[in-house]
C-alpha positions in Angstrom: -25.6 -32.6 -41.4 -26.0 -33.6 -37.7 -22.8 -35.2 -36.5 -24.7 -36.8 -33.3 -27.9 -38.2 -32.7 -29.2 -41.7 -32.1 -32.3 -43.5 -33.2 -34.1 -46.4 -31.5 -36.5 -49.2 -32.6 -38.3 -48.4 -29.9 -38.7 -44.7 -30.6 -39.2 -42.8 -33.5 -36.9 -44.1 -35.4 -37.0 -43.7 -39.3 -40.4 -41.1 -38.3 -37.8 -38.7 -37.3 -35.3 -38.8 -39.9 -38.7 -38.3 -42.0 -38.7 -34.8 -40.0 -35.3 -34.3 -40.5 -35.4 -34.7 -44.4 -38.4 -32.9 -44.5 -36.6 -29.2 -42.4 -33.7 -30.0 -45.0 -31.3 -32.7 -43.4 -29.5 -34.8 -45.6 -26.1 -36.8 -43.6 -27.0 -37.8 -40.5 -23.8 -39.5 -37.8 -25.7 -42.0 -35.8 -24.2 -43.4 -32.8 -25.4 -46.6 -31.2 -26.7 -46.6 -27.8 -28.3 -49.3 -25.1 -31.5 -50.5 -26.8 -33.1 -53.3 -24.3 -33.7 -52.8 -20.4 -30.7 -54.1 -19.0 -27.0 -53.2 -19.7 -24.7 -55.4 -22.0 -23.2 -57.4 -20.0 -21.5 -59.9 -22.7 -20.0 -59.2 -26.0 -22.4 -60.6 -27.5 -25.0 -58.3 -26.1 -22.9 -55.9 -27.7 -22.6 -57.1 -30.9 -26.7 -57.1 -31.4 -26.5 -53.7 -30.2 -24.3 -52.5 -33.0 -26.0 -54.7 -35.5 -29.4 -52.9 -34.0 -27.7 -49.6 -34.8 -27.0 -50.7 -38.5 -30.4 -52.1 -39.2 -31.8 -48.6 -38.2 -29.5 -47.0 -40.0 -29.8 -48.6 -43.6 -33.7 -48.5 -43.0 -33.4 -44.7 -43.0 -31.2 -44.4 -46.0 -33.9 -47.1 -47.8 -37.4 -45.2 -46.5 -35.9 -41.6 -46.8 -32.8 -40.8 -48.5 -30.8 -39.4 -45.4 -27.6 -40.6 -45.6 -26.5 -42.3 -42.6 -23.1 -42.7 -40.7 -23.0 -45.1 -37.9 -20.5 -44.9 -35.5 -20.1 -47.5 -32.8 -18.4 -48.5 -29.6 -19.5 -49.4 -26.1 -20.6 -46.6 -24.0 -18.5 -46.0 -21.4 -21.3 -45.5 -18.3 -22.2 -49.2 -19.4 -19.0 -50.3 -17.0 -20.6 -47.9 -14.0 -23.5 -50.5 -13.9 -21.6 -53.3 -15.0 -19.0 -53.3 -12.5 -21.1 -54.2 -9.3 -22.5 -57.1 -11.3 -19.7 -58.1 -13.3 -16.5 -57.1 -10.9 -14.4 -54.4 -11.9 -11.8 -56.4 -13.6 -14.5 -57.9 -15.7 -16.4 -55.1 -16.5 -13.3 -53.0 -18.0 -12.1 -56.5 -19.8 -15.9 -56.5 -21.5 -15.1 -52.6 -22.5 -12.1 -53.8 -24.3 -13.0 -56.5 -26.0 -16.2 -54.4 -27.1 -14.1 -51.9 -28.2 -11.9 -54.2 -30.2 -15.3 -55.4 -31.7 -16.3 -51.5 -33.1 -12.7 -51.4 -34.2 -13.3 -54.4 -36.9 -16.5 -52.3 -37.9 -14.4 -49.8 -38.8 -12.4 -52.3 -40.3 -15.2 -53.6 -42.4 -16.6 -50.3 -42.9 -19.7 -51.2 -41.4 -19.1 -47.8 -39.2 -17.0 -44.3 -39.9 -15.7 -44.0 -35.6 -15.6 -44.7 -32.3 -18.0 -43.5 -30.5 -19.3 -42.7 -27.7 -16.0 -43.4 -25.7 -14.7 -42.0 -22.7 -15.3 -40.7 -19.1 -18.4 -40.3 -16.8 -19.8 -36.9 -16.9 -20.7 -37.1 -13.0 -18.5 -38.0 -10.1 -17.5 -41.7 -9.8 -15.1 -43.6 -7.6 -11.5 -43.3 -8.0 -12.0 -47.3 -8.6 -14.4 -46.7 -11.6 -12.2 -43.7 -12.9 -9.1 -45.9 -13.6 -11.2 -48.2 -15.0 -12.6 -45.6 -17.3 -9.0 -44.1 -18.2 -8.1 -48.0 -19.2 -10.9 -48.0 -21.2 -10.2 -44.9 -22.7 -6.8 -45.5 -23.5 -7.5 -48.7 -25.0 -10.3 -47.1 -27.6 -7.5 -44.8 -28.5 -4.8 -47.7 -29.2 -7.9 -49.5 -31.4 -8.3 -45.8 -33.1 -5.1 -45.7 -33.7 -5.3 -49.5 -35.2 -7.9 -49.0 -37.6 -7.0 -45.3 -38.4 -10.6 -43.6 -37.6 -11.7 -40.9 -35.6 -12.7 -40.8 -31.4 -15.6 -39.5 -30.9 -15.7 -38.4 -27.1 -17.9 -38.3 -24.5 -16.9 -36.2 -21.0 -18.1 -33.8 -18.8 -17.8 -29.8 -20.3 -13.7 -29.1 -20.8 -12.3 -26.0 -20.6 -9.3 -25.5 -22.9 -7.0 -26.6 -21.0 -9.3 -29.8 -20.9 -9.0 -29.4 -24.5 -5.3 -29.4 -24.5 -5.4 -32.3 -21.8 -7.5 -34.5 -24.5 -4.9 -33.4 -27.8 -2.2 -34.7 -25.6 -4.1 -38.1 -24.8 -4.5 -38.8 -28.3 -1.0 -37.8 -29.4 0.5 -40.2 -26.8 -1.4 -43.2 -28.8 -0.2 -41.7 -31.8 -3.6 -40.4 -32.6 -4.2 -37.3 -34.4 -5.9 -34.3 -32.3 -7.6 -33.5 -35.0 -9.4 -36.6 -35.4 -10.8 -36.2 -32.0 -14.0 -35.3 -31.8 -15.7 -33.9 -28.3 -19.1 -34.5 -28.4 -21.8 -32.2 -26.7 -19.4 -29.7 -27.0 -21.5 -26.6 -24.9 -19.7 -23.6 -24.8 -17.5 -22.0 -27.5 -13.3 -23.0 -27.6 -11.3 -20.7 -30.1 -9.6 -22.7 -32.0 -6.3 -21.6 -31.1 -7.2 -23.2 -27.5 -8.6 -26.5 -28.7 -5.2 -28.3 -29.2 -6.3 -29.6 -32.8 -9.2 -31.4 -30.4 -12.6 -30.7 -32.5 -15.9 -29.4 -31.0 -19.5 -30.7 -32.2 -21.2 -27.8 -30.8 -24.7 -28.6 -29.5 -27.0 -26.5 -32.0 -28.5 -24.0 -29.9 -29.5 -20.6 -31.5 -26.9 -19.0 -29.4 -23.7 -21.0 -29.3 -24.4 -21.3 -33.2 -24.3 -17.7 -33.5 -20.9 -17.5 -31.3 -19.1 -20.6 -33.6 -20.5 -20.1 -37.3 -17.3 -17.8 -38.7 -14.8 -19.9 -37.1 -12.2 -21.3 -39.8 -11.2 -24.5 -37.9 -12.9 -28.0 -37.8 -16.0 -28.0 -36.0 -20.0 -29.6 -36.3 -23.3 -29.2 -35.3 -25.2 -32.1 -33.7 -28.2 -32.6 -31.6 -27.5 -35.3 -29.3 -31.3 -36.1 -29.8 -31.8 -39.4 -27.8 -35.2 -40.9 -29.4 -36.0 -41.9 -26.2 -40.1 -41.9 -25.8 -39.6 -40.7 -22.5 -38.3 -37.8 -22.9 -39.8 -36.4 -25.9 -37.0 -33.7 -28.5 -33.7 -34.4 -26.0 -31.6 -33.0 -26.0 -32.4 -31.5 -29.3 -35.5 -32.3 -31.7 -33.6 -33.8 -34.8 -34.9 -31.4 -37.2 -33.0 -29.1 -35.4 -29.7 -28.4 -37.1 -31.1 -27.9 -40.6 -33.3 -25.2 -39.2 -30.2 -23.4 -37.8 -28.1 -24.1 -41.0 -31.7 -22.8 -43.3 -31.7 -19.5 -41.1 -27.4 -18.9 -41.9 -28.2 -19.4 -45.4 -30.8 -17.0 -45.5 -29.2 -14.1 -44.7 -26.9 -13.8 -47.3 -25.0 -16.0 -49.9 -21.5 -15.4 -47.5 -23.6 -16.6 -44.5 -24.3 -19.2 -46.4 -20.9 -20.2 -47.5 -20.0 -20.6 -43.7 -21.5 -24.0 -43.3 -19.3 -25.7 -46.0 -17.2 -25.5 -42.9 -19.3 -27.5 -40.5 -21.0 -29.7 -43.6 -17.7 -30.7 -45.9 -14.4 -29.5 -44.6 -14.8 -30.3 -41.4 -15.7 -34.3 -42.7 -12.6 -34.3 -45.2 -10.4 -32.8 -42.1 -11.5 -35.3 -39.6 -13.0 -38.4 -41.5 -10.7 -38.0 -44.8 -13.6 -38.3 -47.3 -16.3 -36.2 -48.4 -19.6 -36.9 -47.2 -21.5 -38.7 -49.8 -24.5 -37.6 -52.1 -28.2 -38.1 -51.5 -28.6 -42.0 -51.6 -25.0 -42.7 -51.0 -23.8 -44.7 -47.8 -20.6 -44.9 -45.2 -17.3 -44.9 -47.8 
């Protein structure tokens, strides 16, 4: 299962979920992303863009078999390029009312989370970076709302970044531990995660540092299906390669990824995923 990738209509799009199904994937989590040239810059714009997102999604569970999770919300670099067009005030107001938008997904199960939400991962104004918090704060209060997970995106955190985020989330009466922290780079033990849980990018390495920790935690690939730049981050076929090479080694390496692929779906999500041919709960 690869908790993070995207697909586009103007990429590979159901092609590389064929690859995916093919090295062993089964549950894919795809979030939403920009899909024309320009930026939303009306709800509207936003609404195709999810409703993109969930045409992809059911054409890959039709012509393969993967099941697919869509998660949606309105990225939050969108308001970086919105804002000089828009106005600031404008440009946070469209975040919000986007994000009210992916919360009746939820609502109509039409998606499983929010995501991505949160904070640039490069240095912004101080102007943009309250607008961002606002934004942030307000996809926890529709998480909150709608009772489903946060799936974040940030620059790296340390642990006490970690901590920083479990305390966000408990102020908006979220759960930590239906916080997810997307492109999650280096290894946090979970005793210094705050409840906050890592998708690990699935690189060889960090796999090999996270696979025999007991606490909620995934494996994504961030891949982008971007034509441009051809495998980023990760080539989707990625993380059932990694989980095919654990389960090799023995049958208790191999009883290590019901952490990653079940438990850590029932702990943040409250279901288990669903079998072969199945769809979102």
């Amino acid at each position: 299962m690869d908790h993070h990738c995207h697909l586009s209509p103007h990429g590979e799009g159901v092609r590389a979920a064929e690859r995916f199904r093919a090295a062993g994937g089964t549950h894919l989590f795809v979030a939403t992303q920009n899909y024309a040239a320009n930026l939303p810059h009306t709800l509207n714009e936003y609404r195709e863009q999810f409703e993109t997102t969930e045409r992809l999604a059911r054409q890959v569970e039709t012509e393969t078999g993967v099941v697919v999770y869509p998660v949606v919300a309105p990225y939050p670099i969108d308001l970086v390029g919105t804002a000089p067009a828009l106005g600031i005030v404008a440009a946070t107001e469209l975040q919000r009312s986007a994000l009210d938008l992916a919360g009746d997904w939820v609502r109509e199960k039409r998606a499983v989370a929010l995501g991505e939400v949160g904070r640039a991962h490069f240095p912004v104004s101080e102007e943009i970076t309250s607008a961002l918090n606002e934004a942030f704060r307000h996809a926890l209060r529709v998480a909150h709302d709608v009772d489903c997970p946060v799936v974040v995106h940030s620059a790296d955190l340390d642990p006490a970044g970690f901590r920083s985020l479990a305390e966000e989330a408990k102020d908006a009466g979220v759960a930590p531990g239906r916080i997810v922290k997307h492109y999650a780079r280096a290894r946090v033990a979970p005793e210094e995660a705050g409840g906050v849980v890592p998708s690990y990018l699935a690189r060889r390495e960090l796999v090999r540092e996270v696979e025999t920790d007991p606490a909620a935690w995934f494996l994504e690939t961030d891949f982008l299906d971007d034509p441009r730049r051809p495998g980023a981050v990760l080539d989707l076929a990625t993380v059932p390669r990694r989980a095919r090479a654990i389960a090799e080694r023995s049958s208790e390496a191999a009883e290590r990824l019901w952490v990653p692929f079940v438990e850590s779906v029932e702990r943040v999500y409250g279901w288990r995923p669903e079998t072969l041919g199945g769809g979102a709960p």
